[in-house]
PLY file of the C-alpha trace (Angstrom):
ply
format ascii 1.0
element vertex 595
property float x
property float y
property float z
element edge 594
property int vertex1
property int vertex2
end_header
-15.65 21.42 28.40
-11.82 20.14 28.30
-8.63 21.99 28.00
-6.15 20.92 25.57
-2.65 22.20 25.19
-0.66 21.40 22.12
3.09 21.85 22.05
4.60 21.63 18.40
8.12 21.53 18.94
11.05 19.54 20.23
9.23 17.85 23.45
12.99 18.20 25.25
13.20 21.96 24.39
9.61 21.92 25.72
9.91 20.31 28.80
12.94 21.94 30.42
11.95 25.89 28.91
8.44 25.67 29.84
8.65 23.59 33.01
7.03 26.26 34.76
4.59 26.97 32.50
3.57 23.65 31.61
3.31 22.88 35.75
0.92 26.17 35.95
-1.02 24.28 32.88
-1.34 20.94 34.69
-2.58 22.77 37.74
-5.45 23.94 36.24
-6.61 20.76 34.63
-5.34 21.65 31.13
-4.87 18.32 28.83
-0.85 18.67 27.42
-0.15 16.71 24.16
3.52 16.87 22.59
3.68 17.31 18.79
7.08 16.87 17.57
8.73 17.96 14.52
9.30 14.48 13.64
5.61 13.33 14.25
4.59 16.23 11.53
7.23 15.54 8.72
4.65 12.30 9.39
1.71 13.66 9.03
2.77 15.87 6.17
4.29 12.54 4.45
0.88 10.60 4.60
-1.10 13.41 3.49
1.25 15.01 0.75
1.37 14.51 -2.96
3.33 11.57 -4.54
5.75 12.19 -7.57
6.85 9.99 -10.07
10.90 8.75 -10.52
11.70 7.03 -13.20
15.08 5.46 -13.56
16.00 2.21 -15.12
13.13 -0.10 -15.67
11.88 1.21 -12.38
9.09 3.47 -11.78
8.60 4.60 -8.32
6.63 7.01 -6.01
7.95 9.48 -3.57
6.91 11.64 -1.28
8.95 14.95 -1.14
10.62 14.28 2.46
12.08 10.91 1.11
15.27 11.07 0.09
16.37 10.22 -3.92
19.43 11.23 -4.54
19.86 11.33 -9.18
23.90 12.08 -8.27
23.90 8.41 -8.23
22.41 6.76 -10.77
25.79 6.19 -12.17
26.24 4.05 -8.50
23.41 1.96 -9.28
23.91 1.24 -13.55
27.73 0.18 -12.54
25.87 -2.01 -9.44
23.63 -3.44 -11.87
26.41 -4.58 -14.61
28.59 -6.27 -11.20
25.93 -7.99 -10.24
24.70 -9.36 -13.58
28.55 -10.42 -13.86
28.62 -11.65 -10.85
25.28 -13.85 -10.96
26.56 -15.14 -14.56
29.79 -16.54 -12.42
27.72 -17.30 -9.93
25.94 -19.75 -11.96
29.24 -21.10 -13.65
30.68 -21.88 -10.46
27.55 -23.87 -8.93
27.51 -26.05 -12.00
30.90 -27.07 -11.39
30.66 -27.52 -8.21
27.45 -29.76 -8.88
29.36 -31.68 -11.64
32.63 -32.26 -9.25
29.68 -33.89 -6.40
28.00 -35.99 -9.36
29.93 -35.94 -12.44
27.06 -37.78 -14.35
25.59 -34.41 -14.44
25.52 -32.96 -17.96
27.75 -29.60 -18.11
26.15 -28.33 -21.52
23.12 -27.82 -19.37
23.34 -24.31 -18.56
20.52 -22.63 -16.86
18.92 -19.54 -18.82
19.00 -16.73 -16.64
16.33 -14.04 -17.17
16.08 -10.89 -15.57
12.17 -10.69 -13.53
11.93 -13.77 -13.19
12.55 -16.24 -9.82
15.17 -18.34 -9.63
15.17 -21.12 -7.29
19.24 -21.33 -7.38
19.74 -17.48 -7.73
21.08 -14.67 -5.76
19.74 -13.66 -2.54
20.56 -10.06 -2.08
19.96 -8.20 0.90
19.64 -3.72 0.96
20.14 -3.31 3.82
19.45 0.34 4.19
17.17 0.81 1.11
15.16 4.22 2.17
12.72 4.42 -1.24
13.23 0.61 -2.63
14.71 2.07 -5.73
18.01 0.05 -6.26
16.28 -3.42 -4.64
13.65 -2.89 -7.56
15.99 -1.82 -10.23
17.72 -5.33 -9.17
14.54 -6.92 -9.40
13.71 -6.21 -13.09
17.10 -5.77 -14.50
19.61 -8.28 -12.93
18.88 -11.78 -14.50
19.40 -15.17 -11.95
17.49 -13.96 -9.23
16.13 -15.67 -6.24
15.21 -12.58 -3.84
16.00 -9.42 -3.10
15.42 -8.29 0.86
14.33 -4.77 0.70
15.10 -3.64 4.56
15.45 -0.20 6.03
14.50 1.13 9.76
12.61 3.76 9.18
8.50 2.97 8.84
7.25 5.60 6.55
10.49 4.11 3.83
9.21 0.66 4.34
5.67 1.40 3.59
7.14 3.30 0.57
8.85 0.23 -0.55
5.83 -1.83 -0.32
3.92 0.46 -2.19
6.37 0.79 -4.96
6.76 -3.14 -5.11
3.40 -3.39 -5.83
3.50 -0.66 -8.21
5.77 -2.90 -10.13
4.38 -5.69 -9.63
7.36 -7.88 -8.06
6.89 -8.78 -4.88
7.52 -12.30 -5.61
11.07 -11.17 -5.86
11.25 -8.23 -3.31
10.22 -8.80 0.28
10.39 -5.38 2.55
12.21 -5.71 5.91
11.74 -3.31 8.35
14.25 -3.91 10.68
17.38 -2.64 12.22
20.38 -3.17 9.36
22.83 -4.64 11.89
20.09 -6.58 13.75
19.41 -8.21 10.56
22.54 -8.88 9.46
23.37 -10.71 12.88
20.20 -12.60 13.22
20.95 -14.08 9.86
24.84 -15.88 10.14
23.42 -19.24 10.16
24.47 -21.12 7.16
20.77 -21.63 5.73
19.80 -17.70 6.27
23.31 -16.25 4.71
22.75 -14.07 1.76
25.01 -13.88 -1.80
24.90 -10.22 -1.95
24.88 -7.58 0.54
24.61 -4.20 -0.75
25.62 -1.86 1.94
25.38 2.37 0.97
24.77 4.52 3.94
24.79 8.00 4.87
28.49 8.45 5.81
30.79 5.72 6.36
30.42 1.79 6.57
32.52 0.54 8.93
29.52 -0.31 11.46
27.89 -2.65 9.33
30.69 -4.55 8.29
31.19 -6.73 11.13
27.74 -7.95 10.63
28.03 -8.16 6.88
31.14 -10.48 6.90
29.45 -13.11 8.77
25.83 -13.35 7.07
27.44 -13.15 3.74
27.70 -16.35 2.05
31.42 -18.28 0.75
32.17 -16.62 -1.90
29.37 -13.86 -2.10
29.95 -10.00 -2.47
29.75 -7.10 -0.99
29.23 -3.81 -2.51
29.86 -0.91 0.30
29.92 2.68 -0.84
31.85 4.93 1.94
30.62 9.35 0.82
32.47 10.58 4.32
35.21 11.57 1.46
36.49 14.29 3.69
37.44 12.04 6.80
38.86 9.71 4.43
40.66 12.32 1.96
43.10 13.31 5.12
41.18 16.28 6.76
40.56 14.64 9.88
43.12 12.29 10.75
42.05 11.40 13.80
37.92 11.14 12.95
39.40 8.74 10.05
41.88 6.02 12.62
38.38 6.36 14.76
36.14 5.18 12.00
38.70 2.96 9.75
41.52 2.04 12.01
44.03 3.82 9.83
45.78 7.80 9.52
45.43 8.77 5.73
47.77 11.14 4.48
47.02 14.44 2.38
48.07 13.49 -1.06
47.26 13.85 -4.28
46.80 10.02 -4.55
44.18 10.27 -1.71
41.37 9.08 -3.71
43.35 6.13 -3.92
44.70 5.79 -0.43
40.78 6.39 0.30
39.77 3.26 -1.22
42.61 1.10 0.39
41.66 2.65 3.64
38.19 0.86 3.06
39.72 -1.80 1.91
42.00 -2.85 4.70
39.24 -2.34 6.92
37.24 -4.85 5.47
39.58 -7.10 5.32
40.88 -6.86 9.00
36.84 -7.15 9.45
36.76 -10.64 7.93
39.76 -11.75 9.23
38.69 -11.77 12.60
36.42 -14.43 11.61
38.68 -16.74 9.37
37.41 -14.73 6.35
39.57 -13.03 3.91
38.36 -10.47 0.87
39.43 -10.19 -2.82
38.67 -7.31 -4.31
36.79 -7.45 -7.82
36.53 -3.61 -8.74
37.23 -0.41 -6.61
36.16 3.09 -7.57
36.54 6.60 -6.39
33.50 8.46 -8.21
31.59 11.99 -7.54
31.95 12.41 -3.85
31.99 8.85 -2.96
34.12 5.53 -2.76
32.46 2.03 -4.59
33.91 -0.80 -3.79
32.67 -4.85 -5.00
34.42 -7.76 -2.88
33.88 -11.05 -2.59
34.24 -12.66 0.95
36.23 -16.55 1.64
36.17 -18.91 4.02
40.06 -19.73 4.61
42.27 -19.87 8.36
45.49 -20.02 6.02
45.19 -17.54 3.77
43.88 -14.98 6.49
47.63 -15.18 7.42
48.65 -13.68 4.14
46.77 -10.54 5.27
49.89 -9.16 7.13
51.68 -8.95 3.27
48.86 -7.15 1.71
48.94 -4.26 4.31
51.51 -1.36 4.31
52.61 1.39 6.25
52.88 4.39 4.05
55.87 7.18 4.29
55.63 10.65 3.02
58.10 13.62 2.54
57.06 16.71 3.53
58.94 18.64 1.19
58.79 17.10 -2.34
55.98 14.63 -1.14
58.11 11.08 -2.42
56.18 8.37 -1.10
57.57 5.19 0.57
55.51 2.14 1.25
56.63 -0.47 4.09
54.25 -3.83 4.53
53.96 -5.36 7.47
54.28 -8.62 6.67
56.36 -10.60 3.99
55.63 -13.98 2.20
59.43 -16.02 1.70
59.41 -19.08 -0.22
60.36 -22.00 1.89
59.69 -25.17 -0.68
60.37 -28.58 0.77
60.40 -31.82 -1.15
56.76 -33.01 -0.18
55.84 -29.32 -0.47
57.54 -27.20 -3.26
54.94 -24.25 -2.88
55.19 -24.24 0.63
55.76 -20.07 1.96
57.07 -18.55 5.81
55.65 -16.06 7.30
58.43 -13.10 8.54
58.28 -9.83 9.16
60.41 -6.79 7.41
63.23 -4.67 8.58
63.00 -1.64 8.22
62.69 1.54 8.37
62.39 1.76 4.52
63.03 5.44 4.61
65.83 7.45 6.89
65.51 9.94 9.29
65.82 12.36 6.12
64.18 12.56 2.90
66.87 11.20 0.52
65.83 13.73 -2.33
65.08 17.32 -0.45
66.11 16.25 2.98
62.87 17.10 4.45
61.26 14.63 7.28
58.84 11.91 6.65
54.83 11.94 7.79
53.69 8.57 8.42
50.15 6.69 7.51
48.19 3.81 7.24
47.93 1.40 7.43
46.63 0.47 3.64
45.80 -2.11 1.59
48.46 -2.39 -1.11
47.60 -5.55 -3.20
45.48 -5.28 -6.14
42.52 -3.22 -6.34
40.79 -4.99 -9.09
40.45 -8.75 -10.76
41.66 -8.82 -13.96
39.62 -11.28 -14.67
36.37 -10.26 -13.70
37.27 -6.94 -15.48
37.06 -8.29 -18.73
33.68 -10.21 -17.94
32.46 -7.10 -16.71
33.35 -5.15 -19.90
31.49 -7.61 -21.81
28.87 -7.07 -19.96
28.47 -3.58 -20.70
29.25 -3.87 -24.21
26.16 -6.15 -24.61
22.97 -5.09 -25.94
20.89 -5.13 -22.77
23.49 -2.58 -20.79
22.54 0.47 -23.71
19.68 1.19 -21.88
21.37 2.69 -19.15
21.88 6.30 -18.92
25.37 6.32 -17.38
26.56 3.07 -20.00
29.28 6.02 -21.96
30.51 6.93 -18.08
30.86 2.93 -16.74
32.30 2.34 -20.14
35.21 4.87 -20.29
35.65 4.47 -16.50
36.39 0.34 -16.55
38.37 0.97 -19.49
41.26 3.07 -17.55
40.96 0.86 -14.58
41.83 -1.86 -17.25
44.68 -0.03 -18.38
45.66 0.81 -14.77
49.00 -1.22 -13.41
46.98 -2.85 -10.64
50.38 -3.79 -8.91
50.99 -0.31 -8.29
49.61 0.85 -5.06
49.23 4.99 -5.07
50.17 6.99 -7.78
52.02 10.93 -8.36
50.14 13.79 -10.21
51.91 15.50 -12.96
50.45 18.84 -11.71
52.01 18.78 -8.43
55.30 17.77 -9.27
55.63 20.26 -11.59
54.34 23.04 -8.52
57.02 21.56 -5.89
59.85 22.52 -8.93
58.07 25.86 -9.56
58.70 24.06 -13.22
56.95 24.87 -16.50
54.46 22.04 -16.79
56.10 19.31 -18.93
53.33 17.51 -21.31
51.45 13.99 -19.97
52.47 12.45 -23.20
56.22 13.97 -22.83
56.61 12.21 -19.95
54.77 9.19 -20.24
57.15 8.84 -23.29
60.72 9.12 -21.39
59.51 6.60 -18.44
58.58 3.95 -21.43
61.66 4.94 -23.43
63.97 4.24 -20.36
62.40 0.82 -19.88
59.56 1.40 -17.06
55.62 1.10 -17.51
53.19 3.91 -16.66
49.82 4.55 -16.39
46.92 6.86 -15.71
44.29 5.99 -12.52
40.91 6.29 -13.11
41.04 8.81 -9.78
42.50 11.92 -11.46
43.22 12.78 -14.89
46.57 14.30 -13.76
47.65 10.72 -12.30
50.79 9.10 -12.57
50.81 5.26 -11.55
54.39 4.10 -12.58
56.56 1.27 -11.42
59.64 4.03 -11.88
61.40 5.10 -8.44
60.58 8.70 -7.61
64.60 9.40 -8.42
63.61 8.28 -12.03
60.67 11.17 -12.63
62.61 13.86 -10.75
65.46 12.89 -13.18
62.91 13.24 -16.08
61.75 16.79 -14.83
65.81 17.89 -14.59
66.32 17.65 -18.48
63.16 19.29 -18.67
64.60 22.16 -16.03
67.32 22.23 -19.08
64.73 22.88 -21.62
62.26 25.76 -19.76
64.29 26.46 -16.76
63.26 27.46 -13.68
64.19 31.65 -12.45
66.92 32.27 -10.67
64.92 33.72 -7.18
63.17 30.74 -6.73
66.26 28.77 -5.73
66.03 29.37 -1.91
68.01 27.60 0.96
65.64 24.72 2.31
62.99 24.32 -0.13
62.65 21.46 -2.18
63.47 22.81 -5.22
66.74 23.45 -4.36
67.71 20.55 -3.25
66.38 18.85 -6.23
67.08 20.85 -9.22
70.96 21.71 -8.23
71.51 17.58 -8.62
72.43 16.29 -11.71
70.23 14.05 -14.01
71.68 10.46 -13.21
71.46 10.08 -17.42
69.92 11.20 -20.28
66.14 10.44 -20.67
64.22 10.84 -24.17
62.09 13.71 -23.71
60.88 14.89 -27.28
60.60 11.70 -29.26
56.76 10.47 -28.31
56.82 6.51 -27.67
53.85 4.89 -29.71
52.03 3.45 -26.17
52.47 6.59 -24.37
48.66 7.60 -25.79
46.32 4.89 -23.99
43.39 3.18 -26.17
40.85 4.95 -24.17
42.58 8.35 -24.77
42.67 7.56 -28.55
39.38 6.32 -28.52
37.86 10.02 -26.83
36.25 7.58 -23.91
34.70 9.28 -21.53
37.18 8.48 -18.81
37.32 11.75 -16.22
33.58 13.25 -17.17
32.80 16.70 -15.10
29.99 17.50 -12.70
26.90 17.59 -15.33
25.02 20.22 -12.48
25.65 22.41 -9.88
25.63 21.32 -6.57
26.28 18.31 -7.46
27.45 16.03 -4.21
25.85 13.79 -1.38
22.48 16.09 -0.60
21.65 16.48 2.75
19.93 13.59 4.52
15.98 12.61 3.91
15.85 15.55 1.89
15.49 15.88 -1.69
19.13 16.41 -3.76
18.52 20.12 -4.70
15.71 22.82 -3.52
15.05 25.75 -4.12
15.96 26.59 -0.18
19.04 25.19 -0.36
20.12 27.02 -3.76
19.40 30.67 -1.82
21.10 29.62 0.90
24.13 28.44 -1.07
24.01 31.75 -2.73
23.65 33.78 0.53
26.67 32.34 1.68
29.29 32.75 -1.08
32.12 35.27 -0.38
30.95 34.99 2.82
34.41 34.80 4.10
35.99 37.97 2.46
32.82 40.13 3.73
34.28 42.84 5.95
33.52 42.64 10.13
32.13 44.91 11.67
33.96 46.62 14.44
34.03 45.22 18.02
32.24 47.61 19.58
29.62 47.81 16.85
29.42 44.41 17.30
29.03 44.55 20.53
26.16 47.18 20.76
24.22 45.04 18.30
24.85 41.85 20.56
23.04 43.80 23.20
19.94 44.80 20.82
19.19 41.25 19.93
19.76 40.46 23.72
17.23 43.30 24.44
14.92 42.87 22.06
14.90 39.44 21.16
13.20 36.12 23.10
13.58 32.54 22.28
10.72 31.45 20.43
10.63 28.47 22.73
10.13 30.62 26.10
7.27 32.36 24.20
3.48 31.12 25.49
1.85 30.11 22.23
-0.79 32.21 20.91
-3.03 29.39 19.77
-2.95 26.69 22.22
-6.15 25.92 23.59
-9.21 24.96 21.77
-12.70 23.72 22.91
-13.79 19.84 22.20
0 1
1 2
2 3
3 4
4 5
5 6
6 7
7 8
8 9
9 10
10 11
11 12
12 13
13 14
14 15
15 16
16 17
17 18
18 19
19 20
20 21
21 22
22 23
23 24
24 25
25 26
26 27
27 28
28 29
29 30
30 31
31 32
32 33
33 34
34 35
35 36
36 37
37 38
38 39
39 40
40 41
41 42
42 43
43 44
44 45
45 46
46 47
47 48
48 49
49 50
50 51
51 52
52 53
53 54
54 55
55 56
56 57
57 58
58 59
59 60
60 61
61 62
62 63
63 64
64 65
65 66
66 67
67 68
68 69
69 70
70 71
71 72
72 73
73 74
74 75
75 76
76 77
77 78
78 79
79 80
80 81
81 82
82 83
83 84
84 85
85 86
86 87
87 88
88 89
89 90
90 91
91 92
92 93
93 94
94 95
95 96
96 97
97 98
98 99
99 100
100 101
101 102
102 103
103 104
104 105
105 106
106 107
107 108
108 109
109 110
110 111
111 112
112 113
113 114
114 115
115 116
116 117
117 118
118 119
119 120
120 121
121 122
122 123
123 124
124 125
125 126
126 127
127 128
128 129
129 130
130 131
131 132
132 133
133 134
134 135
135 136
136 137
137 138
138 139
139 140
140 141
141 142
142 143
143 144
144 145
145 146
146 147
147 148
148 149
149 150
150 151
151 152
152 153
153 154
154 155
155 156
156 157
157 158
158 159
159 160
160 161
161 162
162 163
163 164
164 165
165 166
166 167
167 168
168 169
169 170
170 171
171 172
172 173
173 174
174 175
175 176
176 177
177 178
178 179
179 180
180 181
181 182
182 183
183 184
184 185
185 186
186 187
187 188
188 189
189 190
190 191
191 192
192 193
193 194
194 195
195 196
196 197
197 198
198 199
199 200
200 201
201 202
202 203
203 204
204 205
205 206
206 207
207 208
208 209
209 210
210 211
211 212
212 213
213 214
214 215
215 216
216 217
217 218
218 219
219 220
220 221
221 222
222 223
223 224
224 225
225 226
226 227
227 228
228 229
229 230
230 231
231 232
232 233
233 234
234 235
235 236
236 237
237 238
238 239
239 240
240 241
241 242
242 243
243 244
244 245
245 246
246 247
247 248
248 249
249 250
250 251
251 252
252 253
253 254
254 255
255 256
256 257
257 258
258 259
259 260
260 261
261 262
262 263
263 264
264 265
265 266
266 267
267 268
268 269
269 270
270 271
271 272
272 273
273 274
274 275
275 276
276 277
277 278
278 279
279 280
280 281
281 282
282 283
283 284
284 285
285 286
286 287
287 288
288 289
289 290
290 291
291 292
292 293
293 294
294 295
295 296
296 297
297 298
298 299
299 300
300 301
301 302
302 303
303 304
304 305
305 306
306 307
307 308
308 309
309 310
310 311
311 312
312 313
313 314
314 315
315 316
316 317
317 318
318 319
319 320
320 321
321 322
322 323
323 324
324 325
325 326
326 327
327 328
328 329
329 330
330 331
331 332
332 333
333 334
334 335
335 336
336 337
337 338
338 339
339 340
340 341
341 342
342 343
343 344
344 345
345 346
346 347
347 348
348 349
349 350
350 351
351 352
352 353
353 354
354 355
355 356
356 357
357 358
358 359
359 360
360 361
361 362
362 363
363 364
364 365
365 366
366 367
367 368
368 369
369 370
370 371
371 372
372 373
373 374
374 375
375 376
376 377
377 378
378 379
379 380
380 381
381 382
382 383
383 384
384 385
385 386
386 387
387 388
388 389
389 390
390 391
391 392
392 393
393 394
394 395
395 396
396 397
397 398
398 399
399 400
400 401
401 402
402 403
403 404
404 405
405 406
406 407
407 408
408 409
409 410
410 411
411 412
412 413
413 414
414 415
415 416
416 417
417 418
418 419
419 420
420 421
421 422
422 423
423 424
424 425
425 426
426 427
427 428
428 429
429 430
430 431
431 432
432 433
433 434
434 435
435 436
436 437
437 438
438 439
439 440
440 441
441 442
442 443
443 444
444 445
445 446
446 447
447 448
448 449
449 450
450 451
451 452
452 453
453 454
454 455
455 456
456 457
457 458
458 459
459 460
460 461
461 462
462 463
463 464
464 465
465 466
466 467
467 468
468 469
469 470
470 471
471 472
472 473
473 474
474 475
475 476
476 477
477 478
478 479
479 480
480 481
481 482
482 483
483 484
484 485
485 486
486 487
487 488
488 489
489 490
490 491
491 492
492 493
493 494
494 495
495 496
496 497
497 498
498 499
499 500
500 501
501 502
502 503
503 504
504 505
505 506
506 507
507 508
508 509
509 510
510 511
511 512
512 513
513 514
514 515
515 516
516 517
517 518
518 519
519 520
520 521
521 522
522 523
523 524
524 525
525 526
526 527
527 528
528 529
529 530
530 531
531 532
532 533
533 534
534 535
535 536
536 537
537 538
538 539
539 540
540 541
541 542
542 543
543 544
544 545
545 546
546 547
547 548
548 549
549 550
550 551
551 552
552 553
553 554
554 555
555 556
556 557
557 558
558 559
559 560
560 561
561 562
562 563
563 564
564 565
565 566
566 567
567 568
568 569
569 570
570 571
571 572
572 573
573 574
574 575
575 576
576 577
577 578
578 579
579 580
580 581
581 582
582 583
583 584
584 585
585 586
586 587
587 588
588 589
589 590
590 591
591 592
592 593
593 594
């Protein structure tokens, strides 16, 4: 007749609460076996129902611990149009790179690319944290000029999902499932004949610990799509958590959606540099709660040195929040007769900005650094757009959303780094808000180009000093001015509104281009939150229970609830003290059975 003792709980919890207990157990020949949390999720993963997901041309099965997030589906329809680009130029430039090696080689020969089936001269993606297979298999049957599509993730219970819904779809001979440590993979696969064309990289928080892997398995020329949700860190809430994770300070600004992506950016590109690699950037978007960015990675010693230029120091006023931008590096033309292109490399003086804010005589907070080149390809924008507009991308649920999106990000001045918002500026002057159009309308009238971002719908992205829009707003001070008590000694609105405009600007006549096509055309360019709750779910959990819609309600107005007096407080601390035991000193009631 044997003893057994089961402990279901956390085994370190167990083991230093219970020490004596378990020693009194062990004395008298009692059997101890450990049953952690983890282990059940397990056991209640292999034994619970499976549920259906369709999305795409995929149709997979779950489990309810594994984690499907429907917030992005959006992330994955935009993934699949890059990629189909992207395999389509893919293609283009392997001809011509065939043809420039043998030029007998016919160029009209172009290979049909079909989306399901293998292609020996395809893309080799890698997923390299795929958790249910869902995207990898959506690539697999949608994404045409492919040659395979790694599947990898570290947990075993998501591989054996994978295979399962692989077979379900009946593509393995496209997907293989990898269960494997992401960065382990990534490193053990940098020779030449193991690099991959595609590395999709969209973790749980930020990125920056794959990438060092990810630039050196990737192939010359190949892309990376790396999704950063840690929105918070890199929105300017935690300064310090952000120069930890990114290598750069972001600033709280209105543009910080934008600053967010540049932060990304830069680090990637400092990344690759270390390595004689350098990054262009194809597309970059701030979406939901998350940052999407597409790059392709070169092999290049001498234009690595052009990184310095592309990176800036950023300067902001902590009054009327003007924003200054310093790089750290400069490109000056140096042409020689053998060499007319030829550039030096020098370095700026500066500071850009005084001691003083020039406009409210405030001081200056300082961030960055930031990428502040483009963040798209022009080029590759319009491919892309012709993508979507083509018969096969209808299918897709989010085509309106990708469509309206890539259309402001084509109207976007992409040598523009950061951008104001309307909203604010009007709050710093305490100013009746002045119409998008009114103002879009004087900065094109007085000879300077404007645009929207795609990041807010209140954006201004204008090549226009800030001296030029805080003109604008003083002939509209004229028009609805401001009350007389909010003129106060030291406050930027003082400072500001008591200066005279520098000329006259044209506020009420409307230019013609100050309504964009995708305005006119009622795109759907800043679309709301279609649910509540609707963000980065909690990890290996589904999006939305119904646990975690009580507890959201529990907690609202939690703040504004009244406390309770100290000494009531205090009395009740000392009930719960009295009457209260942690469940984990507690000797379970059903612990021993006979075998």
């Amino acid at each position: 007749m044997a003893r057994v003792l089961l402990f279901t709980c956390n085994p370190v919890k167990s083991i230093t609460k219970n020490r004596l207990y378990i020693k009194f157990a062990a004395f008298r020949g009692v059997q101890i076996h450990f049953r952690t949390n983890s282990t059940m999720a397990t056991e209640n993963m292999a034994t619970g129902p499976l549920k259906t997901i369709r999305e795409g041309s995929a149709k997979i099965l779950v489990a309810d611990h594994v984690f499907y997030n429907p917030v992005q589906e959006f992330n994955r329809d935009l993934s699949i149009c890059v990629l189909t680009t992207f395999s389509r130029i893919y293609q283009r430039e392997q001809q011509e790179r065939n043809q420039r090696k043998n030029p007998s080689i016919d160029s009209s020969d172009e290979t049909i690319l079909e989306a399901g089936v293998k292609h020996e001269n395809g893309l080799r993606i890698l997923e390299a944290l795929s958790a249910t297979g869902l995207r990898s298999i959506r690539y697999a049957k949608e994404i045409p000029g492919v040659k395979e599509i790694m599947a990898n993730d570290l947990s075993k219970s998501a591989v054996e999902s994978i295979e399962q819904n692989v077979k379900h779809n009946q593509i393995e001979h496209l997907v293989k499932p990898s269960f494997n440590d992401a960065m382990t993979l990534m490193y053990m696969s940098t020779k030449p004949e193991q690099h991959f064309t595609a590395i999709d990289l969209d973790p749980y928080g930020h990125p920056t610990r794959f990438l060092d892997g990810a630039v050196q398995c990737i192939e010359d020329g190949g892309l990376l799509l790396i999704t950063a949700t840690d929105m918070a860190v890199l929105a300017g809430n935690s300064p310090e958590s952000c120069y930890v994770k990114y290598g750069s300070v972001p600033l709280k600004t209105k543009a910080c959606h934008e600053m967010a992506l540049r932060i990304l950016l830069r680090c990637i590109e400092t990344t690759a540099t270390r390595y004689g690699r350098y990054m262009k950037p194809l597309l970059s978007i701030s979406a939901d709660f998350y940052i999407r960015v597409f790059v392709r990675i070169y092999t290049g010693k001498y234009a690595c040195k052009k990184s310095s230029s592309k990176q800036s120091m950023v300067y902001q006023c902590t009054g009327c929040e003007a924003l200054t931008l310093q790089p750290l590096g400069v490109l000056k033309p140096n042409p020689t007769e053998a060499n007319p292109q030829q550039i030096k490399f020098g370095i700026p003086t500066g500071p850009f900005v005084g001691s003083r804010c020039e406009h409210c005589n405030h001081q200056h907070h300082m961030g960055g650094p930031i990428w502040s080149a483009p963040l798209h390809d022009e080029e590759f924008l319009e491919e892309l757009l012709e993508t979507v507009e083509q018969e096969d991308s209808k299918r897709l649920t989010t085509v309106r959303r990708i469509y309206g999106t890539l259309s402001v990000i084509r109207e976007e001045l992409h040598d523009i780094p950061l951008y104001y918002a309307l909203d604010r500026m009007c709050g710093i002057l305490k100013l009746e808000s002045i119409g998008m159009l009114t103002l879009r309308s004087a900065l094109l009238h007085a000879g300077y180009r404007v645009s929207y971002s795609h990041a807010s719908r209140t954006s201004i992205k204008t090549d226009a000093p800030i001296s030029v829009l805080w003109d604008i707003l003083r002939c509209w001070h004229r028009l609805h001015p401001v009350k007389p008590d909010r003129f106060l000694e030291g406050v930027p609105l003082t400072a500001i509104l008591r200066k005279q405009p520098s000329q006259e600007y044209k506020i009420e006549d409307i230019h013609p281009d100050a309504n964009p096509p995708s305005r006119k055309e009622s795109l759907s360019r800043f679309p709301e939150n279609p649910t509540a709750h609707w963000g980065p779910g909690t990890r290996a959990t589904q999006m939305v229970t119904d646990n975690k819609m009580l507890k959201s309600a529990q907690n609202q107005n939690k703040r504004k609830q009244k406390r309770a007096p100290k000494s009531e407080t205090k009395a009740q601390d000392n009930d719960v003290k009295a009457d209260s035991e942690s469940p984990d000193r507690k000797v379970p009631k059903t612990i021993t059975t006979d075998c």
